[in-house]
C-alpha distance (Angstrom), angle and dihedral (degrees) to the residues before:
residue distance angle dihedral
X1 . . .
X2 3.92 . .
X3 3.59 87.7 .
X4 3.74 95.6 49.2
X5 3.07 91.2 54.1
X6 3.89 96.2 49.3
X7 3.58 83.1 61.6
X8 3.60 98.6 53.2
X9 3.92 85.8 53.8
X10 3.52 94.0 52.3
X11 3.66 94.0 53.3
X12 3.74 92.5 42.8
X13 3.82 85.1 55.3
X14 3.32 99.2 45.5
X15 4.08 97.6 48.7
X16 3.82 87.4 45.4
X17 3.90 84.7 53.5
X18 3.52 94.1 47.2
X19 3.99 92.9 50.9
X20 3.71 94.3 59.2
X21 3.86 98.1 39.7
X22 4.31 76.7 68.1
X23 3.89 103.8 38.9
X24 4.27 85.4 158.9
X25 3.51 100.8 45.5
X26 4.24 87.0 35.0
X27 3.70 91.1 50.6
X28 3.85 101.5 35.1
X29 4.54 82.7 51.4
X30 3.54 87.3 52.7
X31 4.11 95.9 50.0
X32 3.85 96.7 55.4
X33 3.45 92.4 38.7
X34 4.23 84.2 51.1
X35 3.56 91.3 44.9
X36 3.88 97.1 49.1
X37 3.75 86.4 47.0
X38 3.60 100.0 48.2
X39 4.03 98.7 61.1
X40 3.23 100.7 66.1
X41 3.75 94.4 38.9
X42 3.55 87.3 48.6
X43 3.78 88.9 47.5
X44 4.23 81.3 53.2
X45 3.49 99.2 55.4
X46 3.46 100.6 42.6
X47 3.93 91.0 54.9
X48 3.87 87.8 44.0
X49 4.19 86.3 55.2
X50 3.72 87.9 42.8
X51 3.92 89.3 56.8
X52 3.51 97.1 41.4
X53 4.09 88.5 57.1
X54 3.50 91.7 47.8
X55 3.81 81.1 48.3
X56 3.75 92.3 95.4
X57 4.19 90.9 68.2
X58 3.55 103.9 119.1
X59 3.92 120.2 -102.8
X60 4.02 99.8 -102.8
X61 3.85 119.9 14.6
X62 4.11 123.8 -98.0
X63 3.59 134.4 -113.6
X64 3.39 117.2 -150.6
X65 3.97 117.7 -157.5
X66 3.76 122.9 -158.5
X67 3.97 114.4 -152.3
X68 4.18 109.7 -146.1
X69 3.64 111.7 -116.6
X70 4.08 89.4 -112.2
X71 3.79 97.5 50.1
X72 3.56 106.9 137.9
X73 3.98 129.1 -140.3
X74 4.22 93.0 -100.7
X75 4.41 84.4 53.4
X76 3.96 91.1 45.8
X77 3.87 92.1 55.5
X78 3.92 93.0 37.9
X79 3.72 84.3 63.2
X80 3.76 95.4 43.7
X81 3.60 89.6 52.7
X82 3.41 93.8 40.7
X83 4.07 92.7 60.7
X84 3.54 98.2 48.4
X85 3.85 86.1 67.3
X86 3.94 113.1 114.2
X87 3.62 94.3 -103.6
X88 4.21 88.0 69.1
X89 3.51 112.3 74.9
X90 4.17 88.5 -167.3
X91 3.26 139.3 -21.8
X92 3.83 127.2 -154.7
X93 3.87 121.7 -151.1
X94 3.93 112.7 -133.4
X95 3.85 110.6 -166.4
X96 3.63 107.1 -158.0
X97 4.17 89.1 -121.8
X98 3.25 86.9 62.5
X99 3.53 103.4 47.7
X100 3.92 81.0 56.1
X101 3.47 99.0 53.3
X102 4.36 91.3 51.0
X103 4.02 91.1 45.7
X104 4.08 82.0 55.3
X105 3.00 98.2 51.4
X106 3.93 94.4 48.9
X107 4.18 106.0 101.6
X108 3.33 114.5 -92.7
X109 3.91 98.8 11.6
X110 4.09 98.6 77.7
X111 3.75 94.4 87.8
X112 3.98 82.4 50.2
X113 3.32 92.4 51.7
X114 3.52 101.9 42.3
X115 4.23 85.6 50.9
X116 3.86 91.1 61.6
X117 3.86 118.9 116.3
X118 3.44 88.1 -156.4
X119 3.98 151.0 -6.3
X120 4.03 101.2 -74.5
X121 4.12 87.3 176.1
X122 3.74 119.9 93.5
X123 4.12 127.6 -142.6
X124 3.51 110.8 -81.7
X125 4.28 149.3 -167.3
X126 3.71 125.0 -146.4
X127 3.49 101.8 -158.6
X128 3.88 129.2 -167.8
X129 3.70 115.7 -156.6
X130 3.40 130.2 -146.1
X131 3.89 86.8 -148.1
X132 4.10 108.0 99.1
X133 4.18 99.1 177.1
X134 4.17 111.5 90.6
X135 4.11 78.7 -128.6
X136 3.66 96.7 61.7
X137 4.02 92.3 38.8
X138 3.68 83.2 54.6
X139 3.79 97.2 44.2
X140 3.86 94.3 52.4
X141 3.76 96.9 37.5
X142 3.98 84.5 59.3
X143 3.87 88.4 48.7
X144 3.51 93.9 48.4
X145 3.90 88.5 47.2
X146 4.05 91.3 55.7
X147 3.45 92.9 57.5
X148 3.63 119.0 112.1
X149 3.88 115.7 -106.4
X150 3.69 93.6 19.6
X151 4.00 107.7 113.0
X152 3.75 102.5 -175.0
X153 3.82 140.8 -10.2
X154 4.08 136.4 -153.6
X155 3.62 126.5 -160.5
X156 4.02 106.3 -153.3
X157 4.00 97.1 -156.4
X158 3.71 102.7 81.6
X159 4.03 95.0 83.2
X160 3.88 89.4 39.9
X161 3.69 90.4 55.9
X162 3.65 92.0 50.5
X163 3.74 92.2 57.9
X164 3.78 87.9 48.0
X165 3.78 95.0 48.0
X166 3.72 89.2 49.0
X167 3.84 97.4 41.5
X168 4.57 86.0 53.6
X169 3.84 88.1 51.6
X170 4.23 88.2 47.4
X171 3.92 90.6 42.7
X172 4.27 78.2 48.6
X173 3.69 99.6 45.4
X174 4.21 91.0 50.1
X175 3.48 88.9 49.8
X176 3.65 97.6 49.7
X177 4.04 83.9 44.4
X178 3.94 92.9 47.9
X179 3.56 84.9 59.9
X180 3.85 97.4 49.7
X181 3.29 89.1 50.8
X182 3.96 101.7 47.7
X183 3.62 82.3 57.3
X184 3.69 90.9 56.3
X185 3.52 89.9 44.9
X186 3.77 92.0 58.9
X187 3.91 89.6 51.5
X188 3.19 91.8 51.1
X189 4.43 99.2 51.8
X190 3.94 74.5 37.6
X191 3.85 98.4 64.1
X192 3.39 94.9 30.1
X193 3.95 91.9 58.3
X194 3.85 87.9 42.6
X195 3.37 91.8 59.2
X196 4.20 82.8 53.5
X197 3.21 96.7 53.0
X198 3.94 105.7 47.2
X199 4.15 82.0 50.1
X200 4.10 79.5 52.8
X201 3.92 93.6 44.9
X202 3.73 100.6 112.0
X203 3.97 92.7 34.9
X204 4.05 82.4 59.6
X205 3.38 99.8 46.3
X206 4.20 90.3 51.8
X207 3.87 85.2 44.5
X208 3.67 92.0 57.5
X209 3.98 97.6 40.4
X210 4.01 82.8 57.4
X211 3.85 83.0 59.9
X212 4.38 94.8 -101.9
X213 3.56 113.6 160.9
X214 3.65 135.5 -122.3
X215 4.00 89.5 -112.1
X216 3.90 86.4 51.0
X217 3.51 94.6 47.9
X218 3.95 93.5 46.3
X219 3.65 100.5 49.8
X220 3.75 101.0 80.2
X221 3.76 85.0 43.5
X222 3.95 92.5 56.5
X223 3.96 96.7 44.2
X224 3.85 89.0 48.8
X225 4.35 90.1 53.2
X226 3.86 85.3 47.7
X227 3.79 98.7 46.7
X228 3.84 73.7 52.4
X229 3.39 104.8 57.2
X230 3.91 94.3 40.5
X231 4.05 89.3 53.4
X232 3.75 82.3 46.0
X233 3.36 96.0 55.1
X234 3.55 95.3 43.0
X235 3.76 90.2 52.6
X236 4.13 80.6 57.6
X237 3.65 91.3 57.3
X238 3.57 95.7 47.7
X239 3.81 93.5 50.1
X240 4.19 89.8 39.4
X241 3.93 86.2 59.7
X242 3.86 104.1 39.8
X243 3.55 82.5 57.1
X244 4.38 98.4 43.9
X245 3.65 77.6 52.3
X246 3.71 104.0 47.6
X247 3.86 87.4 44.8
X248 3.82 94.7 45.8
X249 3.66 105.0 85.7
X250 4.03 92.9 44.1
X251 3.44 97.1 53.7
X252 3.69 92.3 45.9
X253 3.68 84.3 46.3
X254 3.75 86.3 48.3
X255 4.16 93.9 48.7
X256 3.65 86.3 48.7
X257 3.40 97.7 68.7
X258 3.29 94.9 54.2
X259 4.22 98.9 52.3
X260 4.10 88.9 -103.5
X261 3.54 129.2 128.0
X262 3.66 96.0 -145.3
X263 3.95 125.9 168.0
X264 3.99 129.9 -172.7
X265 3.89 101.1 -123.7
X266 3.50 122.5 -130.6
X267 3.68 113.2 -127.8
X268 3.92 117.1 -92.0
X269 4.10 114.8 -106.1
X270 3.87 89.1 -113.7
X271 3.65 84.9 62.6
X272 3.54 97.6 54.6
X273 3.66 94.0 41.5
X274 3.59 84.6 48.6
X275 4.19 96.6 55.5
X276 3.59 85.7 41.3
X277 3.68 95.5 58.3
X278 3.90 93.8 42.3
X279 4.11 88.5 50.6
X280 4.20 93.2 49.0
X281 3.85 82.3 45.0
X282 3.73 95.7 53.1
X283 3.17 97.6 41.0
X284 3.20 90.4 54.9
X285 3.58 101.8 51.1
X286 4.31 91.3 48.5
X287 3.91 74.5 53.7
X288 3.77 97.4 56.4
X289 3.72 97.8 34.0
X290 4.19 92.9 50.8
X291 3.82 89.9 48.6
X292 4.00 102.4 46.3
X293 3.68 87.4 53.3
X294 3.68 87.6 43.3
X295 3.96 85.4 59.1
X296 3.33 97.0 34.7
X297 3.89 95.1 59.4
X298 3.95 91.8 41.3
X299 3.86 83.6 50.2
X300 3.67 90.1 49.9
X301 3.91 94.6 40.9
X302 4.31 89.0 57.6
């Protein structure tokens, strides 16, 4: 074991030796390896800050219901009754004062408001559903709508289910991307190593007439890919938050406008651990793969 382990150190040492006898070629490696990591972590966190604003969508969807102008006092507490069934989850009662008082107090709209003759807005519910399928939503909305005294209805999910049917084909698309890149990522701790090892041919071929194995002669090879793909991946990180803070104060700025107290979010340690793990891992796979076909072609070639 001790003596595994001296061996380990040694080739440890001798990668981390190697790295800083080539700072340019070391830190130039590390860049494109950053910048093909960084998109589609990028890409990541700006879907996982799009979901967290969109965050604030209420659990289940809303049905609004619209009472007719003529609905009588027997239709007002059929509908009443009717939404404290089991298939309501809660229901909200909108009187149509109310509703006037909240749309003047909107900016912008109090002078409209204020300029009205008379209430144009009818009573209304804001009902929440316990019903979570777009079928079921559908199915009670069109109950709801069939009842007498009710003049119109408006289920609020459609929009909401856009965004989330667009956010599950972003989450797909960086996923599909994360993969592209890995694979580039491999190539590129794969050439990068090859380029190692044909300046290491002769040194190999002595190491193997001394009776060296292939393990022996790859070790240094793999540490050097992983030391890689961790300075790759820490090149990412750097890049991922010069630009989370060159975008901060604009989308602040941005949220602002609108009355919210939005923030870009930094990502989560897990998540840097995470990239920093895959990187060292790719790295050192471009690493192994370059060097046993190094071997294997010197093998071949004697």
């Amino acid at each position: 074991m001790i003596g595994w382990m001296r061996h380990q150190k040694h080739a440890l040492t001798s990668s981390l030796h190697r790295l800083s006898r080539q700072p340019m070629a070391t830190l130039l490696t590390a860049l494109a390896m950053g910048v093909a990591i960084s998109l589609p972590s990028g890409l990541y966190l700006a879907l996982d800050n799009l979901s967290r604003l969109a965050g604030g969508l209420p659990a289940q969807p809303e049905i609004s219901l619209f009472l007719a102008d003529n609905v009588s006092s027997a239709q007002k507490q059929a509908i009443a009754a009717r939404l404290r069934q089991a298939d309501i989850a809660s229901a909200r009662h909108v009187p149509r004062d109310e509703a006037l008082a909240t749309l003047g107090a909107e900016q912008g709209l109090a002078d409209i408001a204020a300029g009205l003759t008379q209430n144009p807005l009818p009573d209304a519910w804001i009902v929440h559903p316990r019903a979570s399928t777009r079928e079921e939503l559908e199915r009670l909305q069109t109950a709801l709508a069939e009842m007498p005294g009710v003049s119109d209805t408006h289920l609020d999910s459609q929009w909401a289910e856009r965004l989330q049917a667009g956010l599950d084909i972003g989450r797909t698309g960086v996923w599909l991307l994360a993969g592209l890149f890995a694979v580039a990522l491999a190539a590129i701790s794969g050439n990068a190593i090859r380029a190692q090892v044909l300046a290491r041919r002769d040194e190999i071929q002595v190491s193997r007439l001394i009776g060296a194995t292939d393990r022996h002669i790859r070790r240094p090879f793999l540490y050097l890919g992983a030391l890689q793909g961790l300075l790759g991946g820490l090149a990412a990180s750097g890049v991922l938050a010069m630009a989370g803070w060159l975008l901060r104060a604009p989308v602040e700025h941005l949220a602002s406008l609108y009355g919210s107290a939005f923030q870009l979010s930094s990502p989560a340690m897990l998540e840097i651990v995470t990239v920093l793990g895959l990187t060292t891992l790719f790295g050192w796979l471009g690493a192994w793969l370059s060097v046993a076909r190094a071997l294997h072609q010197a093998e071949t070639a004697a």
